[in-house]
Structures are given as C-alpha cells and as structure tokens.
Chimera marker file (.cmm) of the C-alpha trace (Angstrom):
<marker_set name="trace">
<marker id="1" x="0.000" y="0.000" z="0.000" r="1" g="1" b="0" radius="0.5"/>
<marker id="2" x="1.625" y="2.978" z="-1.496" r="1" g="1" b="0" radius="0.5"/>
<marker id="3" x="1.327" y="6.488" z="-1.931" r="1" g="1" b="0" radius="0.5"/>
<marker id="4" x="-2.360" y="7.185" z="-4.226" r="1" g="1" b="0" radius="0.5"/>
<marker id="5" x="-5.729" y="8.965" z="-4.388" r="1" g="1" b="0" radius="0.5"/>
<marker id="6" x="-7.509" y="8.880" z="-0.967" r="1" g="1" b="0" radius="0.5"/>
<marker id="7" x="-11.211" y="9.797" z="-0.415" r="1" g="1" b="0" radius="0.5"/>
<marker id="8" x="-10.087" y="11.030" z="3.029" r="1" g="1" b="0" radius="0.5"/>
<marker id="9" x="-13.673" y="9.786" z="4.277" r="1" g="1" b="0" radius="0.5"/>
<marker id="10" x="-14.529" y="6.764" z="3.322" r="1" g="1" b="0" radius="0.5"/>
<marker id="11" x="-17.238" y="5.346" z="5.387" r="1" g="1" b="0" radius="0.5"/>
<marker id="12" x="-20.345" y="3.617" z="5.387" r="1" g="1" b="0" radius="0.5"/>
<marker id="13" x="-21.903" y="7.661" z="5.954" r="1" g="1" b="0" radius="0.5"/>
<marker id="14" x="-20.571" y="8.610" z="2.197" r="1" g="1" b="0" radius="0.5"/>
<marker id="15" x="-22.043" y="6.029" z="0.356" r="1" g="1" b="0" radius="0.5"/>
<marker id="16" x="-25.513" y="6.422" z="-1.289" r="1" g="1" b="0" radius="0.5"/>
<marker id="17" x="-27.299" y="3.699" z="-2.997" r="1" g="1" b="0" radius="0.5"/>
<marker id="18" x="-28.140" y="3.654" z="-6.833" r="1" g="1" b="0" radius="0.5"/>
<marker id="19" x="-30.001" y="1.271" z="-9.084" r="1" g="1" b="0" radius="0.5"/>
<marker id="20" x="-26.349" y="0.906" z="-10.034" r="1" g="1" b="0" radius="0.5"/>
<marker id="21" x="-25.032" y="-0.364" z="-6.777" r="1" g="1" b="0" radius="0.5"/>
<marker id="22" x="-22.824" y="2.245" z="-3.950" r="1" g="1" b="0" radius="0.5"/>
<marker id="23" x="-21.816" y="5.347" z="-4.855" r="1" g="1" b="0" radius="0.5"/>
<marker id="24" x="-19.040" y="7.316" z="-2.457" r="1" g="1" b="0" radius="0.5"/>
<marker id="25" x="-20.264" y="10.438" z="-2.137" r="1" g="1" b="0" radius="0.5"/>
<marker id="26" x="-18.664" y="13.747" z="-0.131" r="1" g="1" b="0" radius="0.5"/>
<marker id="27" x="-14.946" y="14.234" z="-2.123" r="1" g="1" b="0" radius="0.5"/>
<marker id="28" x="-13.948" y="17.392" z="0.206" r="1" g="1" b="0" radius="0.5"/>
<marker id="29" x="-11.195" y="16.119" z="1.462" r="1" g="1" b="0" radius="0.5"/>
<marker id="30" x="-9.711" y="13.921" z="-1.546" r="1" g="1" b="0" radius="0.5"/>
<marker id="31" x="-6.319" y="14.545" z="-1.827" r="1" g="1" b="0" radius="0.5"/>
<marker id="32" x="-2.784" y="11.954" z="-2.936" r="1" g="1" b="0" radius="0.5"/>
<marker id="33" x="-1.504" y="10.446" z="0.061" r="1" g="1" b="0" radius="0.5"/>
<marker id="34" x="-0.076" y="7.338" z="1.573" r="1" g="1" b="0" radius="0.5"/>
<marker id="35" x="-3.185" y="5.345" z="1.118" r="1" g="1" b="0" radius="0.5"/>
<marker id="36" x="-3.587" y="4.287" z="5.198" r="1" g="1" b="0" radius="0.5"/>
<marker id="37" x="-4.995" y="7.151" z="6.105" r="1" g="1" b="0" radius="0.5"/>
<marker id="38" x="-8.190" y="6.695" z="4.107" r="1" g="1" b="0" radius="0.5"/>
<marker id="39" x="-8.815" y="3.325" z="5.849" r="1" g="1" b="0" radius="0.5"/>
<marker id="40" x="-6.883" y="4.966" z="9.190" r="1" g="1" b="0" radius="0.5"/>
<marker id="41" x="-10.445" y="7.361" z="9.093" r="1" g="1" b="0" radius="0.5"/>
<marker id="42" x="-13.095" y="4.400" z="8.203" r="1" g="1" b="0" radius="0.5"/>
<marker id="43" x="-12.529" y="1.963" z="10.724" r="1" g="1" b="0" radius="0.5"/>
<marker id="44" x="-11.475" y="4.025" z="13.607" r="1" g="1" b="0" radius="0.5"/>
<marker id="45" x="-12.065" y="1.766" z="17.521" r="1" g="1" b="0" radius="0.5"/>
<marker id="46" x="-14.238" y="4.626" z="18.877" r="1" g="1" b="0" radius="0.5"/>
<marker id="47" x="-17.032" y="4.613" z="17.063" r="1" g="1" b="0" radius="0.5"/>
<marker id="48" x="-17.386" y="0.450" z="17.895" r="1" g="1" b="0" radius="0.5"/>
<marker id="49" x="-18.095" y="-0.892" z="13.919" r="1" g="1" b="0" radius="0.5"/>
<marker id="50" x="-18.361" y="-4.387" z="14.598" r="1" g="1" b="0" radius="0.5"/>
<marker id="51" x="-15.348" y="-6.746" z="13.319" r="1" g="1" b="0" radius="0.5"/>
<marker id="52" x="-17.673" y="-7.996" z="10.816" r="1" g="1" b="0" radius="0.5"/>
<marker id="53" x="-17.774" y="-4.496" z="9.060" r="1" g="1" b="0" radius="0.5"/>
<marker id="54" x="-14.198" y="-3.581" z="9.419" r="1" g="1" b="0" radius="0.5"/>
<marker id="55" x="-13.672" y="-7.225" z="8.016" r="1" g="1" b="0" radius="0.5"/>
<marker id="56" x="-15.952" y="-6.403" z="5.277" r="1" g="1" b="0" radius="0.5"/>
<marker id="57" x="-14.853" y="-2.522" z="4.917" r="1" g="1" b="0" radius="0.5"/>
<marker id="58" x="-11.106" y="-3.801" z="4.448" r="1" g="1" b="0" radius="0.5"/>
<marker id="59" x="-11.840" y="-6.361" z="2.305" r="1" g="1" b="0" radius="0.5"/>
<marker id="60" x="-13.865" y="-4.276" z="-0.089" r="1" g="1" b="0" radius="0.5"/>
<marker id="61" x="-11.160" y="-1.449" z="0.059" r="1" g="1" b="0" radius="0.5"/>
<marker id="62" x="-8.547" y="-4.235" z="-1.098" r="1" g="1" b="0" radius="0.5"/>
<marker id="63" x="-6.347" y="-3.988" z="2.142" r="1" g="1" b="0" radius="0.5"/>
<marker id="64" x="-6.022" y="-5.210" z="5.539" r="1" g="1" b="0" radius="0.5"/>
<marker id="65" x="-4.307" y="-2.129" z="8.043" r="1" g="1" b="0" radius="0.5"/>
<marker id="66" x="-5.019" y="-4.128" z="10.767" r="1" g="1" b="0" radius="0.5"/>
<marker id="67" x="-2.280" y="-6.504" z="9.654" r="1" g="1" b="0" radius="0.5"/>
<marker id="68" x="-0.101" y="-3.046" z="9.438" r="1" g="1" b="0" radius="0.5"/>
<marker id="69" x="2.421" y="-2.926" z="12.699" r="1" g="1" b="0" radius="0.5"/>
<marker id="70" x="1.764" y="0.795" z="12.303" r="1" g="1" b="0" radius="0.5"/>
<marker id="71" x="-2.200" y="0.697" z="12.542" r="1" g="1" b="0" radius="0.5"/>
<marker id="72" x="-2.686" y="1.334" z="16.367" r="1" g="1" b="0" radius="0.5"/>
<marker id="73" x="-0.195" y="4.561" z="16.020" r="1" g="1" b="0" radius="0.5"/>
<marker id="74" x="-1.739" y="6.116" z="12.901" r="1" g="1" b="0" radius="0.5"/>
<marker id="75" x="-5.362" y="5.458" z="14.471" r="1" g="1" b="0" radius="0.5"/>
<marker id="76" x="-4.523" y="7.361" z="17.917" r="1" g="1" b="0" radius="0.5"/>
<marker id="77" x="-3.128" y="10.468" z="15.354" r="1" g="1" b="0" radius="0.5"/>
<marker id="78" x="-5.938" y="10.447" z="13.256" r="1" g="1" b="0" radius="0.5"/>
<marker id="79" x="-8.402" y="9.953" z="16.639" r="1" g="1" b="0" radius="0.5"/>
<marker id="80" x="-6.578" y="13.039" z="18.360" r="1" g="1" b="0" radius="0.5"/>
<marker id="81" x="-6.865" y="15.195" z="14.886" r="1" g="1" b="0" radius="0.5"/>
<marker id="82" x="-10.427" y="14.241" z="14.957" r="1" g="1" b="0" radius="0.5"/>
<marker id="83" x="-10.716" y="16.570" z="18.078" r="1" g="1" b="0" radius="0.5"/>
<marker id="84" x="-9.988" y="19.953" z="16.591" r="1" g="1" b="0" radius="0.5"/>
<marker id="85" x="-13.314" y="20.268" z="15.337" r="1" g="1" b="0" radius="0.5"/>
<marker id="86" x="-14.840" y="19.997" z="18.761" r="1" g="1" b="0" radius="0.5"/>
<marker id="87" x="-12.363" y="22.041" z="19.983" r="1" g="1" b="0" radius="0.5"/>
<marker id="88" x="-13.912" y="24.571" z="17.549" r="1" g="1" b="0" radius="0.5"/>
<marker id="89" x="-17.332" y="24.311" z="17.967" r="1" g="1" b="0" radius="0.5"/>
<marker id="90" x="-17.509" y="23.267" z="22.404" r="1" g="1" b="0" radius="0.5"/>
<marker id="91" x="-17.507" y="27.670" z="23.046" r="1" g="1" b="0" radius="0.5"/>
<marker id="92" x="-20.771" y="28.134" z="21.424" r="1" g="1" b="0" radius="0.5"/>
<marker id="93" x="-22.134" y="24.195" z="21.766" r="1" g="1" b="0" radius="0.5"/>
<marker id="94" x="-22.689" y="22.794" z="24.844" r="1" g="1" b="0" radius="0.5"/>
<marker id="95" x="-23.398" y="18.987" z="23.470" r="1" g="1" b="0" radius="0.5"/>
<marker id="96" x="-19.747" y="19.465" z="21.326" r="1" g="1" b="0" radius="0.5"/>
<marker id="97" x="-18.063" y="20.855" z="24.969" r="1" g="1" b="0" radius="0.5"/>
<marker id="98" x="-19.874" y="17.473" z="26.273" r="1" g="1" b="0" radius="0.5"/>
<marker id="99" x="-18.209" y="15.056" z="23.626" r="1" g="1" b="0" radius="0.5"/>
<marker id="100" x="-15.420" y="16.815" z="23.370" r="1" g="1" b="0" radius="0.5"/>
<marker id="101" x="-14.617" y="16.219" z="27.443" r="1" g="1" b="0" radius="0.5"/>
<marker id="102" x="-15.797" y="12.261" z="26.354" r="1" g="1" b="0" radius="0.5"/>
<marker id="103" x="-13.267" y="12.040" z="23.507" r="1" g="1" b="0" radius="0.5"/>
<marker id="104" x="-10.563" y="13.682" z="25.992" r="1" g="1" b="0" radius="0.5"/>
<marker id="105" x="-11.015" y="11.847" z="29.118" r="1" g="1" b="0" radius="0.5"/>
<marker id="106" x="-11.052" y="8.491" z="27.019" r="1" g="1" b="0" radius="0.5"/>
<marker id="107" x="-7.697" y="9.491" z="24.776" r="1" g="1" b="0" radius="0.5"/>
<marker id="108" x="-5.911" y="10.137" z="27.811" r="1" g="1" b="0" radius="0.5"/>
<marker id="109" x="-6.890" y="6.784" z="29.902" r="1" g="1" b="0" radius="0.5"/>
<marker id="110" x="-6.665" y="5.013" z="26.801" r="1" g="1" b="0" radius="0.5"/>
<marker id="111" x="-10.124" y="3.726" z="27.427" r="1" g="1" b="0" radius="0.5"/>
<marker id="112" x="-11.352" y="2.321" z="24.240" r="1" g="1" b="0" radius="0.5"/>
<marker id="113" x="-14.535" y="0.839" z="25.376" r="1" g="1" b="0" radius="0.5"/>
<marker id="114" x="-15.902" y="4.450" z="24.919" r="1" g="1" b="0" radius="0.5"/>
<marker id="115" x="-18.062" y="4.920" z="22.003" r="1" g="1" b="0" radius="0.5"/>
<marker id="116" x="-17.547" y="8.566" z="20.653" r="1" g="1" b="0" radius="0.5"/>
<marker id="117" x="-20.950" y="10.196" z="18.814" r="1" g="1" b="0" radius="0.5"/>
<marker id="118" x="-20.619" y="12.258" z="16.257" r="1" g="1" b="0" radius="0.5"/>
<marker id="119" x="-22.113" y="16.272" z="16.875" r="1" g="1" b="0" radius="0.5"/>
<marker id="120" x="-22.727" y="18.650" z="14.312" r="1" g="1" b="0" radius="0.5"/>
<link id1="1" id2="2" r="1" g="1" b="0" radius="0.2"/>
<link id1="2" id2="3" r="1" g="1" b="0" radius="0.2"/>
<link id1="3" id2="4" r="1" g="1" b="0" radius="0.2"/>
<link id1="4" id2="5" r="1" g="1" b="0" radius="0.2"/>
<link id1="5" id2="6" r="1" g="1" b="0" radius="0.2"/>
<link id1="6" id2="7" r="1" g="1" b="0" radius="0.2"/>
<link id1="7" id2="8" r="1" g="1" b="0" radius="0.2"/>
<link id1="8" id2="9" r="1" g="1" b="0" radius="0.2"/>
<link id1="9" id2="10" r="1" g="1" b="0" radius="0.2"/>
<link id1="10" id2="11" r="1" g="1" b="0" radius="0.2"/>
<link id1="11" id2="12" r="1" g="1" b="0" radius="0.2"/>
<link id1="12" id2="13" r="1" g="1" b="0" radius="0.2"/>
<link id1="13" id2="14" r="1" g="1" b="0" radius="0.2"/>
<link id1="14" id2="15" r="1" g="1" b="0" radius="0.2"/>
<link id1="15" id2="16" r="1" g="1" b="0" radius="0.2"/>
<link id1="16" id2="17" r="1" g="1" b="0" radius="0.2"/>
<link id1="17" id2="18" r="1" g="1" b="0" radius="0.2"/>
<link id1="18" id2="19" r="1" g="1" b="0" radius="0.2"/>
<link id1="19" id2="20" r="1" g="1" b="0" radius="0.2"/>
<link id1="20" id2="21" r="1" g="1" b="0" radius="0.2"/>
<link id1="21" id2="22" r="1" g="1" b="0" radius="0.2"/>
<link id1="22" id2="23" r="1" g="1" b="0" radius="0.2"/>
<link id1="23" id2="24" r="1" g="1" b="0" radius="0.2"/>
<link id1="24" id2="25" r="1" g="1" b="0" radius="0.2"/>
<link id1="25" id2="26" r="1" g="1" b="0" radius="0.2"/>
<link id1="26" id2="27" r="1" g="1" b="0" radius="0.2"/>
<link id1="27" id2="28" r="1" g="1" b="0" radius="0.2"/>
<link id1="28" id2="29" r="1" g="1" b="0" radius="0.2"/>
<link id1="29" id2="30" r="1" g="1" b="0" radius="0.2"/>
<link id1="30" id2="31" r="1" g="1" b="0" radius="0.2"/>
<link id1="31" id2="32" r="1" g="1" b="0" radius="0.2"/>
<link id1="32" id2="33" r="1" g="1" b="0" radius="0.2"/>
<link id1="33" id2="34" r="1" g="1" b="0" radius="0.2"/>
<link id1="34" id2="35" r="1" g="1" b="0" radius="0.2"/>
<link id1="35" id2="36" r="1" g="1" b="0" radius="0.2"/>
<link id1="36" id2="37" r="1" g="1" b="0" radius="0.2"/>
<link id1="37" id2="38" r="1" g="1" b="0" radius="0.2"/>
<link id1="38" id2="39" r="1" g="1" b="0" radius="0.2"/>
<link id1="39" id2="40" r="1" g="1" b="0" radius="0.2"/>
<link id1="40" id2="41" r="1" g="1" b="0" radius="0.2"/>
<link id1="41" id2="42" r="1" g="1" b="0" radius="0.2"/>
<link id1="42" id2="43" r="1" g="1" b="0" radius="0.2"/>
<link id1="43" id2="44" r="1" g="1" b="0" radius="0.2"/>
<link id1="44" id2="45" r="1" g="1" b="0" radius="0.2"/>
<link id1="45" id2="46" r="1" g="1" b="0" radius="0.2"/>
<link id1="46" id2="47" r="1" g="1" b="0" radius="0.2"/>
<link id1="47" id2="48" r="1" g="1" b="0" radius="0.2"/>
<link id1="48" id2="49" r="1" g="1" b="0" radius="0.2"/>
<link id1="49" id2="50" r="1" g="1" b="0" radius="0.2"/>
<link id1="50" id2="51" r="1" g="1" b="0" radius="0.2"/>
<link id1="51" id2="52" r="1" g="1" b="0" radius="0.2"/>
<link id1="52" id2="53" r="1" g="1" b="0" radius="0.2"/>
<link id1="53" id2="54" r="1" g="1" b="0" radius="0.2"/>
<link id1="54" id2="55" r="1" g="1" b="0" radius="0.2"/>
<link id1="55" id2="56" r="1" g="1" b="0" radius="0.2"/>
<link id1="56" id2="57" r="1" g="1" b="0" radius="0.2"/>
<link id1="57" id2="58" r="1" g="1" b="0" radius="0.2"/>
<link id1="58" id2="59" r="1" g="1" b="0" radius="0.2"/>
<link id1="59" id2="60" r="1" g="1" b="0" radius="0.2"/>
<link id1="60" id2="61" r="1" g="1" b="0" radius="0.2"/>
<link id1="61" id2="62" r="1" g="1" b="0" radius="0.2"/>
<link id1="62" id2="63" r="1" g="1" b="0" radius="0.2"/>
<link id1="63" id2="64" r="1" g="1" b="0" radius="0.2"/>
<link id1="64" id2="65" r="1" g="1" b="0" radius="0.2"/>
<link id1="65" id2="66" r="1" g="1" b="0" radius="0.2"/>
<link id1="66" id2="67" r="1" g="1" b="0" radius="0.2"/>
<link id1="67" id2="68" r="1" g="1" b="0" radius="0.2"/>
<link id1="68" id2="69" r="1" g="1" b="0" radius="0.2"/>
<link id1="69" id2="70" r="1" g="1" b="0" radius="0.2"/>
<link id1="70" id2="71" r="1" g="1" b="0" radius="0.2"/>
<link id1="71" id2="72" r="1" g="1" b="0" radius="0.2"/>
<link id1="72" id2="73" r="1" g="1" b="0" radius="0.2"/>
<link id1="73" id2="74" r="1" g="1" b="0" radius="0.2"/>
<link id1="74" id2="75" r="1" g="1" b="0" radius="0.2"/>
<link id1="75" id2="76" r="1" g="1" b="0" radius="0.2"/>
<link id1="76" id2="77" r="1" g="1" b="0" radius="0.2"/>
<link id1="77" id2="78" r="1" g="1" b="0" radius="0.2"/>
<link id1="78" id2="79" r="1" g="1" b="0" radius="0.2"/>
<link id1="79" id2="80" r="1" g="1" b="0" radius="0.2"/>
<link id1="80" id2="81" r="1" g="1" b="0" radius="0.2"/>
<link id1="81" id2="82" r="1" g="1" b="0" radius="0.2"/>
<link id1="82" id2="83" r="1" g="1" b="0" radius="0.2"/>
<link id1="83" id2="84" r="1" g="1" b="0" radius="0.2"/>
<link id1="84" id2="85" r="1" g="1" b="0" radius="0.2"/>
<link id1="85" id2="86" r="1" g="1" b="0" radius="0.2"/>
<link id1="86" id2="87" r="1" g="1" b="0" radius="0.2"/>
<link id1="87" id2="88" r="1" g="1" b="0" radius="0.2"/>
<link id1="88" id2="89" r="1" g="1" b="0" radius="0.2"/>
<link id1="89" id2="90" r="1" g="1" b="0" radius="0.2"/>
<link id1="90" id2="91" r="1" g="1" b="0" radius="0.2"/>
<link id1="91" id2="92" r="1" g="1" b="0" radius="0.2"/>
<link id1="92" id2="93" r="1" g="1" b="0" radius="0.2"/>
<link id1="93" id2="94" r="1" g="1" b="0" radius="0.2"/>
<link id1="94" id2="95" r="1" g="1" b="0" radius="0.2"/>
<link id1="95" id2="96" r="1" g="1" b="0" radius="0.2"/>
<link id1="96" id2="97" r="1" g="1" b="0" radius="0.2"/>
<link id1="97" id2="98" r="1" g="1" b="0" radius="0.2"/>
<link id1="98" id2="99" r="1" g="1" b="0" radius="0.2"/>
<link id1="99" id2="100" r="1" g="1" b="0" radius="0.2"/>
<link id1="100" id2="101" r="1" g="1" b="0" radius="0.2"/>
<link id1="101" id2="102" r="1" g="1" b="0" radius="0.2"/>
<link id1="102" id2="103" r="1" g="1" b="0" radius="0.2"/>
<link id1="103" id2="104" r="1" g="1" b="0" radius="0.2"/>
<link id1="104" id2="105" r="1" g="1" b="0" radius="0.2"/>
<link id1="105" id2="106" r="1" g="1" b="0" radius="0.2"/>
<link id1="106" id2="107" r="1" g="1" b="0" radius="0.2"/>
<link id1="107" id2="108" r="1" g="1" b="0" radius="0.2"/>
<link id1="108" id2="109" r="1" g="1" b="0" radius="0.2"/>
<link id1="109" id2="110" r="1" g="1" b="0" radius="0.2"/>
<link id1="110" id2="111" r="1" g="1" b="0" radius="0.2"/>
<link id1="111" id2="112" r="1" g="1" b="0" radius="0.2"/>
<link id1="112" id2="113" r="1" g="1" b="0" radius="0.2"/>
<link id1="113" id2="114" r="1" g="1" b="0" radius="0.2"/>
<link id1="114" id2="115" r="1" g="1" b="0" radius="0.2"/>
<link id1="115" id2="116" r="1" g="1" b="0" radius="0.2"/>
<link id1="116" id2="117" r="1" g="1" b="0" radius="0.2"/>
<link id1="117" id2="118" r="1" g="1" b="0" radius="0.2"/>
<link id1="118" id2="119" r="1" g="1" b="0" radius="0.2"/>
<link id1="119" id2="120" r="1" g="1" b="0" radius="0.2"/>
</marker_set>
C-alpha cells in the first residue's frame, strides 16, 4: 500500500445507494496520500463498527491495516486530529463541549470501550 488517491472519508456515511449499486459520495477532502490514512479514518475503535464491518470494509477497500504494525499509532493520530473540530465548535455548543470532554477523558486513559458520537 503505497502512496495514491484517498477519499479522506470513506465510510459507510458517504455512500448512497443507486439502481447501479454504492456510490461514495462527499470528495472534500480527496487529496494523494499514503493510502492508510483513508482506511486509518473508516474503521477508527471509537465509534465500535463491529469486526464484521471492518472485516468487510477492508476487504472491499482491497487492504487489511489491521495486519499493518503501524495501525494502532496512525489510528490514535488520526483519533486526536479528529478533536480539533470539537475544539472549535464546544464555546458556542454545549453537546460538542460534552463530547469533546468524552473524547478527551477516554484518549488520555486510553479507554477504548468508549463509544464517541458524532455532533454537528
């Protein structure tokens, strides 16, 4: 797995259905990278996908990072990155200040069991 086009998110959220089959929808972030980070971003532990769908997600995408020695490193960077927007929006949001303090607390006791929601 080299350096290539990345949809930057590529999950289950981005994909509408056709009479055609999936489509991946939502390019903003597309951009040439090492190709991890898109799967880094799809299957991250917090948000609990079941090892059926990661199974399913990797196999699809062509790649297994879970076999990567690197995976658990470049998951806990893209899961701290995935912060700033909370840290953004928790002044004027009380529910993002709320998940934000979740995400936190569980980052820095490494507690994994915690399932992050999404706030927008």
């Amino acid at each position: 797995m080299g350096i290539g086009l990345i949809h930057a998110d590529a999950d289950a959220a981005n994909m509408v259905g056709t009479e055609n089959g999936w489509v991946l929808i939502d390019w903003d972030n597309t951009s040439i990278r090492p190709q991890r980070l898109d799967l880094a971003g799809a299957v991250p532990d917090h948000f609990h996908e079941s090892d059926r769908y990661r199974e399913q997600f990797s196999t699809a995408y062509g790649y297994d990072i879970f076999t990567w020695s690197g995976w658990t490193s470049l998951r806990d960077i893209v899961e701290l990155h995935s912060i700033g927007s909370y840290i953004r929006l928790a002044p004027d949001k009380p529910a993002a200040a709320n998940e934000l303090h979740r995400r936190v607390r569980s980052l820095h006791s490494g507690d994994r069991s915690v399932i992050w929601q999404p706030v927008s």
